[in-house]
Backbone as a ProteinNet text record, in pm:
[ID]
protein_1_A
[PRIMARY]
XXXXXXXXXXXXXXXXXXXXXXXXXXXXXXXXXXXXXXXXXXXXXXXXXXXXXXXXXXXXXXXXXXXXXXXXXXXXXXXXXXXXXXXXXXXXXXXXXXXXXXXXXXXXXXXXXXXXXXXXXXXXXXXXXXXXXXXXXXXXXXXXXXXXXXXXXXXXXXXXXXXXXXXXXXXXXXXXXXXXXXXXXXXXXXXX
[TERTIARY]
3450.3	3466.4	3614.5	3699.8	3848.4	3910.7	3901.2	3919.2	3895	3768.4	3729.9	3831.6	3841	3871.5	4056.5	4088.2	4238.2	4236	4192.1	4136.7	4155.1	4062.3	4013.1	4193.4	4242.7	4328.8	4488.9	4471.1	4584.6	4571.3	4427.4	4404	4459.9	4467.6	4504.6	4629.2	4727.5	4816.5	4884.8	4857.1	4882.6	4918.7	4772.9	4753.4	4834.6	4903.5	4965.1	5154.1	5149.4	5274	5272.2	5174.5	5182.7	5221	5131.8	5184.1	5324.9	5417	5520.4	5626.3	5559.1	5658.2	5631.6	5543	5421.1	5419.6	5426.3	5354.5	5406.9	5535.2	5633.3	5681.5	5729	5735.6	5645.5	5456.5	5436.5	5328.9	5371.1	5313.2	5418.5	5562.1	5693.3	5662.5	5586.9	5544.5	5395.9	5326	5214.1	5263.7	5337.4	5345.6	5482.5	5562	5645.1	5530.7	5419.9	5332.2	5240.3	5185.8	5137.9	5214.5	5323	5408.9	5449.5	5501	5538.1	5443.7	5291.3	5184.8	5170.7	5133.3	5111.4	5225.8	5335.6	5457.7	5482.1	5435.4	5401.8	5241.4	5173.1	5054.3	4933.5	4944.8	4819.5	4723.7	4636.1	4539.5	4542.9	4463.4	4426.1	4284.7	4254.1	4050.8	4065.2	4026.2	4012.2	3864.2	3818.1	3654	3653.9	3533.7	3477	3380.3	3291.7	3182.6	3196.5	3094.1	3074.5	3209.2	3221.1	3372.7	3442.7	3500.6	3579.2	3529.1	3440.4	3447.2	3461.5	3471.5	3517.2	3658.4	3725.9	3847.2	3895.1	3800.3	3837	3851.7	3771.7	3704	3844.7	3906.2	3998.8	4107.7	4160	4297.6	4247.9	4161	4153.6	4184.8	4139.4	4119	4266	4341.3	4479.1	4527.7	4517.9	4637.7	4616.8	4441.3	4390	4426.5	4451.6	4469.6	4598.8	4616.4	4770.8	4760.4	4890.9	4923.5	4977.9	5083.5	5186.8	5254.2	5296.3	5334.5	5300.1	5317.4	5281.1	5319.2	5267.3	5309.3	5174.2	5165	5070	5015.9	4862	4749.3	4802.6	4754.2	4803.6	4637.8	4635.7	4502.3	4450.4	4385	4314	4130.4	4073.3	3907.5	3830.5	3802.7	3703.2	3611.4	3577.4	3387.4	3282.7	3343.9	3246.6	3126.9	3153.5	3105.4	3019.4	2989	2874.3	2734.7	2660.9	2513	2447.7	2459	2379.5	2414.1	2544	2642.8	2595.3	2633.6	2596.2	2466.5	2360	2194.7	2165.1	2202.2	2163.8	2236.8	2350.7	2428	2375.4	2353.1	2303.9	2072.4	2033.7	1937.5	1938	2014.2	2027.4	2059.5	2189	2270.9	2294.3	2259.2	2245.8	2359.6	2443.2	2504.8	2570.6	2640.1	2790.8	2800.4	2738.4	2853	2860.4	2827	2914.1	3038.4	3093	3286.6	3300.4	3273	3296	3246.4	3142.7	3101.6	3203.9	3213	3300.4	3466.4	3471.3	3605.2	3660.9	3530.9	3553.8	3472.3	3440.3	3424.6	3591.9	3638.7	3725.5	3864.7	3877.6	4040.7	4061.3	4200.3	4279.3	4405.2	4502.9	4624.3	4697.1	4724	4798.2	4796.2	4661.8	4602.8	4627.7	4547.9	4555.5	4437.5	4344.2	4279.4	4287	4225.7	4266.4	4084.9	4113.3	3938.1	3976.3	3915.5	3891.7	3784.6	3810.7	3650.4	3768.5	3677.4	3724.7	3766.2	3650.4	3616.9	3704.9	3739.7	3793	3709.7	3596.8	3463.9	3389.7	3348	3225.1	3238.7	3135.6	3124.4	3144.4	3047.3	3130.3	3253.8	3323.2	3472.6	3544.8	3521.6	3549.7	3529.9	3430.1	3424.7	3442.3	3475.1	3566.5	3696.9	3748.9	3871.3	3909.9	3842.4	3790.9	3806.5	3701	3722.1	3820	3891.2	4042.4	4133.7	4155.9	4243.2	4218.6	4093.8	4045.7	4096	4106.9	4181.8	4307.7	4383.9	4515.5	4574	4470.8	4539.8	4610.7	4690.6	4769.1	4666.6	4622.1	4523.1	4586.1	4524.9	4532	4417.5	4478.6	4386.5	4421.2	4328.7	4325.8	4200.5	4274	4177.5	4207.8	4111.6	4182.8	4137.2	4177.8	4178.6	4259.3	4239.6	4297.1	4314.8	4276.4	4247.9	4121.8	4053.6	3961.2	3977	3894.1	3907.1	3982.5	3947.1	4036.6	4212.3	4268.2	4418.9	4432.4	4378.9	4403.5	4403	4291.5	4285.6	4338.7	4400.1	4490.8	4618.9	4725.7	4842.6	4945	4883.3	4943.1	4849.6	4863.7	4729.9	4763.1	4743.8	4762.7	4650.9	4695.8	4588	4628.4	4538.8	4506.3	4512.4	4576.6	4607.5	4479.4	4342.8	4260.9	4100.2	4045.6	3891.7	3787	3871.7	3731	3760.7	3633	3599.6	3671.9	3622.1	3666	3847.2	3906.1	4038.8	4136.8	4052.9	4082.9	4088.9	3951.4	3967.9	4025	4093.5	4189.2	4302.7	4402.4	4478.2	4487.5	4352.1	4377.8	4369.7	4343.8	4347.5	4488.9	4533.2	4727	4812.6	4771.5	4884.1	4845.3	4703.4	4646.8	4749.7	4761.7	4847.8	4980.1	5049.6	5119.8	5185	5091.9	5082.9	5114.6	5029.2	5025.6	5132.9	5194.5	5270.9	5434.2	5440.5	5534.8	5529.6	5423.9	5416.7	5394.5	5388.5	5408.9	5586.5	5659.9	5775.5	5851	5762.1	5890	5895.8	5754.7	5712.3	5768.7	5787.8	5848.6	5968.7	6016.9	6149.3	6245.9	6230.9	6348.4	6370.8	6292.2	6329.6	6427.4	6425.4	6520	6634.4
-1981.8	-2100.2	-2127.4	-2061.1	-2089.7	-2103.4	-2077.2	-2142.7	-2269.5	-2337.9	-2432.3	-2531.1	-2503.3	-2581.9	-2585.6	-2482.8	-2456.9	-2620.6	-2628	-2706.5	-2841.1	-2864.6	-2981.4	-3023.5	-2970.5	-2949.8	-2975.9	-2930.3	-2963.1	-3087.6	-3100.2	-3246.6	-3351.6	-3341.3	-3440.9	-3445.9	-3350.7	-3347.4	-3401.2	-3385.4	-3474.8	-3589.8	-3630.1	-3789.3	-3867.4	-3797.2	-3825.4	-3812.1	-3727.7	-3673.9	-3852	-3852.6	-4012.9	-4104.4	-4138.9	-4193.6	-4260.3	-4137.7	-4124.4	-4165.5	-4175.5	-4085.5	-4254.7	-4370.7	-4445.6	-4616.2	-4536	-4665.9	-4750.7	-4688.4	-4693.7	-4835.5	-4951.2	-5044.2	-5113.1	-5099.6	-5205.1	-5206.6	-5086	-5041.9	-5118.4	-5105.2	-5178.6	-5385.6	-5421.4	-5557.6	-5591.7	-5484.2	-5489.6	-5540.9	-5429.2	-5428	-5525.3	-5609.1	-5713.1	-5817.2	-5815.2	-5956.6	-5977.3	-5831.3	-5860.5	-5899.4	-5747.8	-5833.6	-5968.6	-6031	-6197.5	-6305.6	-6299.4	-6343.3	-6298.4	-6158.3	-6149.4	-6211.5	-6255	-6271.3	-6429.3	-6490.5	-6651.3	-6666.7	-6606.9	-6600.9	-6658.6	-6535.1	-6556.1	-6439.1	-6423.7	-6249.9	-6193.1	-6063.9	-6018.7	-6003.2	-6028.9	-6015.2	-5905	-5777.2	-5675.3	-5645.8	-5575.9	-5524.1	-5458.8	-5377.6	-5332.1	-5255.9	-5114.1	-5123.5	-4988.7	-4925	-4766.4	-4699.3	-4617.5	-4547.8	-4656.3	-4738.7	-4827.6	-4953	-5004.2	-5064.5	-4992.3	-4833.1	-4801.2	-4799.7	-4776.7	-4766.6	-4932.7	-5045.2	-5149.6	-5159.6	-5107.2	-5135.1	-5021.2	-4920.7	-4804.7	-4905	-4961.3	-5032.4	-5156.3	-5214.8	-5349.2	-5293	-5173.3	-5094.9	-5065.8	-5015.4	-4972	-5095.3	-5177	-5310.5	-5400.5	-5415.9	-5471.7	-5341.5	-5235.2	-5187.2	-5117.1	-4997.8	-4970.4	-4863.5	-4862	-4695.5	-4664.4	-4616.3	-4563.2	-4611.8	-4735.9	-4831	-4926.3	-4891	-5006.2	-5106.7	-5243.7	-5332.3	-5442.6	-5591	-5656.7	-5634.9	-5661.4	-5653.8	-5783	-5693.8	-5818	-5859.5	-5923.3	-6019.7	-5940.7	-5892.3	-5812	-5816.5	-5862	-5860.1	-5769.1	-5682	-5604.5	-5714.3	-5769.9	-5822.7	-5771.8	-5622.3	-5482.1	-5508.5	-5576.4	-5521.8	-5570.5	-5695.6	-5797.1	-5812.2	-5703.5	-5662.7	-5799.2	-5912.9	-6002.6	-6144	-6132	-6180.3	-6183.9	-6033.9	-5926.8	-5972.1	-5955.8	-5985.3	-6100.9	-6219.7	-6299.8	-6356.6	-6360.7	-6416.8	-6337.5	-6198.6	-6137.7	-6189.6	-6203.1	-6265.7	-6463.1	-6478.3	-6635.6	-6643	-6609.4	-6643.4	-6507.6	-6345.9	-6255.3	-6120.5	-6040.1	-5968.2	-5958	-6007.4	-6061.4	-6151.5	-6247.6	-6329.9	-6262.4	-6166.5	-6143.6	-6139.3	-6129.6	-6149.5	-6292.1	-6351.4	-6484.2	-6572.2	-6530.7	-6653.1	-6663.3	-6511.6	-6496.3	-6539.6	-6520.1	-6570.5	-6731.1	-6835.1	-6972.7	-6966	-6906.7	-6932.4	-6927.7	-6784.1	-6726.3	-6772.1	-6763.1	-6796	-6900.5	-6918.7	-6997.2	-6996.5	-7067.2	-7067.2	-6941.2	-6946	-6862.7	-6721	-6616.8	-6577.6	-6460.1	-6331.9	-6212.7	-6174.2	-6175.7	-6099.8	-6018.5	-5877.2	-5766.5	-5716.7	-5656.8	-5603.7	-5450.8	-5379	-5283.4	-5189.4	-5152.1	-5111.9	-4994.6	-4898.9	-4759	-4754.4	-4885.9	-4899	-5018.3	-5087.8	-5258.3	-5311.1	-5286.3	-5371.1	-5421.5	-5418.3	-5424.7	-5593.4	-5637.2	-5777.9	-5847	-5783.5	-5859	-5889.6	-5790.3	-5739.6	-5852.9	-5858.4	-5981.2	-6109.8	-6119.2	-6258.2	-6322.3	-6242.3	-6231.6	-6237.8	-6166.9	-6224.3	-6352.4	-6399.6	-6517.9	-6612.9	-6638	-6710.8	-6739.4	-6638.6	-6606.1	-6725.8	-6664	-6760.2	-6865.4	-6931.1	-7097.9	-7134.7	-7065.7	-7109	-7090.6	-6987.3	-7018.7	-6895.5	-6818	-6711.4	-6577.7	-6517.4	-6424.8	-6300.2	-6234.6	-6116.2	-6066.7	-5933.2	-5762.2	-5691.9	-5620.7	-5547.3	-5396.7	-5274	-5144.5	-5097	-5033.8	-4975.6	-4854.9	-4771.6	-4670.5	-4670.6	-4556	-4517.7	-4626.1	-4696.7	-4843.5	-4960.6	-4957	-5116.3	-5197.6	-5158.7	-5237.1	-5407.5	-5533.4	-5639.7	-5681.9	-5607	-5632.5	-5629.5	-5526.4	-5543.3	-5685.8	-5687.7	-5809.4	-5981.2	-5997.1	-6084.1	-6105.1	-6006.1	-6023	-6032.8	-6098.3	-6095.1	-5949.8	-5870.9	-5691.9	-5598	-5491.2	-5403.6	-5301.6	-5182	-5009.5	-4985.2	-4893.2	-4822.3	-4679.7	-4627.8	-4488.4	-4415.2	-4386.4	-4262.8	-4139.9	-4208.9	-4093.5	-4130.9	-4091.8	-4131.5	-4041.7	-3965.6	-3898	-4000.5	-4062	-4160.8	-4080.4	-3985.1	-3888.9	-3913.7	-3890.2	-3853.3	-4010.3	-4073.6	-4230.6	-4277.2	-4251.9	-4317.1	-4169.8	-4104.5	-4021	-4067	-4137.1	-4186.5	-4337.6	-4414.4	-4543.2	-4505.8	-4414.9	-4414.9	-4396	-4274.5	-4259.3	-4316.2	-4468.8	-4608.2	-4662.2	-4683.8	-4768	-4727.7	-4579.3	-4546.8	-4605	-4560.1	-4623.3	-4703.3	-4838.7	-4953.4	-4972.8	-4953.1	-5007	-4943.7	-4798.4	-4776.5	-4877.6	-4877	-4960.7	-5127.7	-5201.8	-5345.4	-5340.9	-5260.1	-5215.2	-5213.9	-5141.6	-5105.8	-5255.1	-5305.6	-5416.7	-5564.1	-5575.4	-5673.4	-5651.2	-5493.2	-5526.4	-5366.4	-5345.8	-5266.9	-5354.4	-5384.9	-5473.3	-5627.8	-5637	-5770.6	-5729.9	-5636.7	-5590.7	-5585.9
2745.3	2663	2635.5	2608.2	2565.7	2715.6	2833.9	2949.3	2937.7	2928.7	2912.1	2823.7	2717.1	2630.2	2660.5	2691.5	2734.7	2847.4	2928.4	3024.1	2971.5	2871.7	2807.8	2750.9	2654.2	2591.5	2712.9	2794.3	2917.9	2935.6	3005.5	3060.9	2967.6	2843.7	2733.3	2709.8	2771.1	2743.2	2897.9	3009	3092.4	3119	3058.6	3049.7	2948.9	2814.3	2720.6	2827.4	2892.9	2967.2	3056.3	3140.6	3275	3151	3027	2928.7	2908.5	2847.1	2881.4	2974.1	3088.4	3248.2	3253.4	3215.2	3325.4	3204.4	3073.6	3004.6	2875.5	2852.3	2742	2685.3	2850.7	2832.9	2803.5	2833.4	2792.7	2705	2615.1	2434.3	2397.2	2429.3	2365	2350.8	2513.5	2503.5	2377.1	2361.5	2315	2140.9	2145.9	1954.8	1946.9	2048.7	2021.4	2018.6	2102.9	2098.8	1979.5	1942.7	1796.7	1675.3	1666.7	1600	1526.8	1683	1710.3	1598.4	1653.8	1642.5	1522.2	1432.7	1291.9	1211.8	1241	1164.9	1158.1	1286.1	1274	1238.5	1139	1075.5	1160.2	1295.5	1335.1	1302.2	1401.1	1354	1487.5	1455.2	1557.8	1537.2	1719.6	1714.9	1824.7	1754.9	1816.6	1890	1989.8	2019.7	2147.7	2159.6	2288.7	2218.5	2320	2346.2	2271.3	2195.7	2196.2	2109.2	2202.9	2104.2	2080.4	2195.8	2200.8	2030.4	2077.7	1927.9	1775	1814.2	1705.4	1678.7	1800.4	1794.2	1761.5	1790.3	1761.5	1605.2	1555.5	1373.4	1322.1	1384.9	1336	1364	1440.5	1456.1	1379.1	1340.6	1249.7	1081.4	1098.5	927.7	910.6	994.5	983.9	946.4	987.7	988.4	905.8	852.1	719.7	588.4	576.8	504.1	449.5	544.1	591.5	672.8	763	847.6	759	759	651.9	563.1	566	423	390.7	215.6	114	182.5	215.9	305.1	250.1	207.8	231.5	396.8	344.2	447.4	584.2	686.1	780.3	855.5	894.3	954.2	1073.9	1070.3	1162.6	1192.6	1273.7	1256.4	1363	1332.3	1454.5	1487.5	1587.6	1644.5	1670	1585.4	1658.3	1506.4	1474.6	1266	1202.9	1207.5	1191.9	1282.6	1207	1310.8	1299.8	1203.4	1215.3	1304.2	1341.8	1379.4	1581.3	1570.6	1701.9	1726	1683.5	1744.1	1703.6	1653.5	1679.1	1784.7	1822.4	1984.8	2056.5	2065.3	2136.8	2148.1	2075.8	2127.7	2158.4	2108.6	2145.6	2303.1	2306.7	2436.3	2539.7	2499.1	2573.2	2551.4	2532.2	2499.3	2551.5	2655.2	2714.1	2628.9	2543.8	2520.6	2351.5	2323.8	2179.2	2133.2	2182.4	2181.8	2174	2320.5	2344.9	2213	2218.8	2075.5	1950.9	1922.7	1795.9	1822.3	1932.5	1987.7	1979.1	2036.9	1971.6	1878.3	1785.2	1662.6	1540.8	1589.3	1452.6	1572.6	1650.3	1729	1752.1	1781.9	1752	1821.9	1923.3	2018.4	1953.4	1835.9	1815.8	1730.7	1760.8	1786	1885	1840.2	1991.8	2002.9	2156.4	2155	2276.5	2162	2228.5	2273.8	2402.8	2450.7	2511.2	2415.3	2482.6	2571	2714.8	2788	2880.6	2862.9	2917.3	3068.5	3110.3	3289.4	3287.8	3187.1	3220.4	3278.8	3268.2	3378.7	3240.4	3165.2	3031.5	3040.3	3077.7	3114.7	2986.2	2841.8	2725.3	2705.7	2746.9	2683.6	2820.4	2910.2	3034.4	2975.8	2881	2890.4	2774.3	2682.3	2580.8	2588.8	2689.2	2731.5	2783.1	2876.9	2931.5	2867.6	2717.2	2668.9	2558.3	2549.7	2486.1	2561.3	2669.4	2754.9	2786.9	2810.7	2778.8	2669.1	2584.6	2474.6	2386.7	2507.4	2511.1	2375.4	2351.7	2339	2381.7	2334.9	2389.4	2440	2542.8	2565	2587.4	2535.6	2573.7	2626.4	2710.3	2765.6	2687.8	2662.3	2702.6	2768.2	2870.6	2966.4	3012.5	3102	3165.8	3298.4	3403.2	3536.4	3640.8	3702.2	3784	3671.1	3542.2	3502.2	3516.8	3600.6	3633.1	3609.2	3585.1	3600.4	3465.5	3367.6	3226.7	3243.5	3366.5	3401.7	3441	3513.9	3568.6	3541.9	3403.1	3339	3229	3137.4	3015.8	3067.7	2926.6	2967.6	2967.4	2897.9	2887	2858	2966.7	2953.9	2951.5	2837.2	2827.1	2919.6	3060.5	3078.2	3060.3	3016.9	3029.4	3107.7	3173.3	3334.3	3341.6	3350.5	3342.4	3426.2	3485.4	3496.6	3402.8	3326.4	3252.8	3092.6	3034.2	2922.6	2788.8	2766.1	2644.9	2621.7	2790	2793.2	2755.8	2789.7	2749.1	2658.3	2568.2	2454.6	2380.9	2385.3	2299.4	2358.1	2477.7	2512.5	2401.3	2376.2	2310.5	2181.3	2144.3	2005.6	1927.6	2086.1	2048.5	2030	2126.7	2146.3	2025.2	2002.9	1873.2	1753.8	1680.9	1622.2	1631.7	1759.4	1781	1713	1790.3	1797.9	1660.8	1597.6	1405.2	1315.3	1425	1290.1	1324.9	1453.7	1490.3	1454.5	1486.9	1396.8	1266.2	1206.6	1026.5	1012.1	1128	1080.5	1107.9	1251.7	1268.8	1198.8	1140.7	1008.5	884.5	841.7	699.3	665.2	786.7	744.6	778.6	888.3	1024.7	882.3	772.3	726.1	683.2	570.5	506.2	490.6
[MASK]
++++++++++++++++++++++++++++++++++++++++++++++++++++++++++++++++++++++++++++++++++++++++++++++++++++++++++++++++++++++++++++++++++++++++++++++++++++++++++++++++++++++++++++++++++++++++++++++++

């Protein structure tokens, strides 16, 4: 067992290493575009599937509440959160379009939405993006292994340097941090 986990424990540290070596600049574009966007008073519409929408509801809680400083709340909405919300689009119109709906419902040009899917394939999280950019907001992708179709359709995408799911979403949860403690610092130290 401590082989094992020695194992587990490397692998994470690898993928945190390609990170590094691989992905620096465009966490640096990520948290200038939120940033940008929270500071000319737009939001962010965070989501994806499983872990991932938790990690959506954990980076909306950070940034509606706080990372590390006293700071007013900044605009943040998981789409992961509203079960009544969720099953009724999901029995109306089908469960790909749960994002999308909430997307022209609550967004707006100036506006981020961010989708997260481990594979970049999760057809919600596609067409949620989708309808992001019909409407002319700024997308993010996080994904891992190649990107899958989510690289390719947002305007900046973290992937994850990994094909195992676990190793990924502990890769997005790292940038997520990141992410929030750095647009916390550059919203209200940098005014100063």
């Amino acid at each position: 067992m401590n082989k094992q986990i020695i194992e587990i424990l490397e692998n994470n540290v690898a993928v945190k290493r390609d990170i590094v070596d691989h992905q620096i600049d465009v966490i640096v574009k990520i948290v200038n575009s939120i940033a940008d966007v929270l500071g000319r008073g737009g939001k962010l519409l965070v989501f994806g599937n499983g872990g991932s929408s938790s990690d959506a509801q954990h980076m909306a809680g950070e940034l509606v509440g706080r990372f590390e400083l006293e700071r007013s709340a900044l605009p943040a909405i998981a789409l992961t959160t509203d079960s009544s919300v969720i099953t009724s689009i999901s029995n109306d119109y089908g469960f790909n379009e749960i994002f999308s709906r909430q997307i022209e419902a609550l967004g707006a040009s100036k506006d981020i939405a961010l989708g997260i899917s481990t594979s970049g394939n999760s057809e919600n999280v596609l067409a949620g993006i989708r309808k992001a950019k019909n409407m002319k907001l700024t997308t993010i992708g996080f994904s891992g292994g190649k990107g899958g179709e989510l690289s390719k359709m947002t305007d900046l995408c973290f992937i994850a340097p990994s094909s195992s799911t676990p190793r990924i979403q502990e890769a997005h949860i790292t940038v997520i941090h990141i992410i929030c403690k750095l647009v916390e610092e550059k919203l209200y130290c940098e005014q100063t």
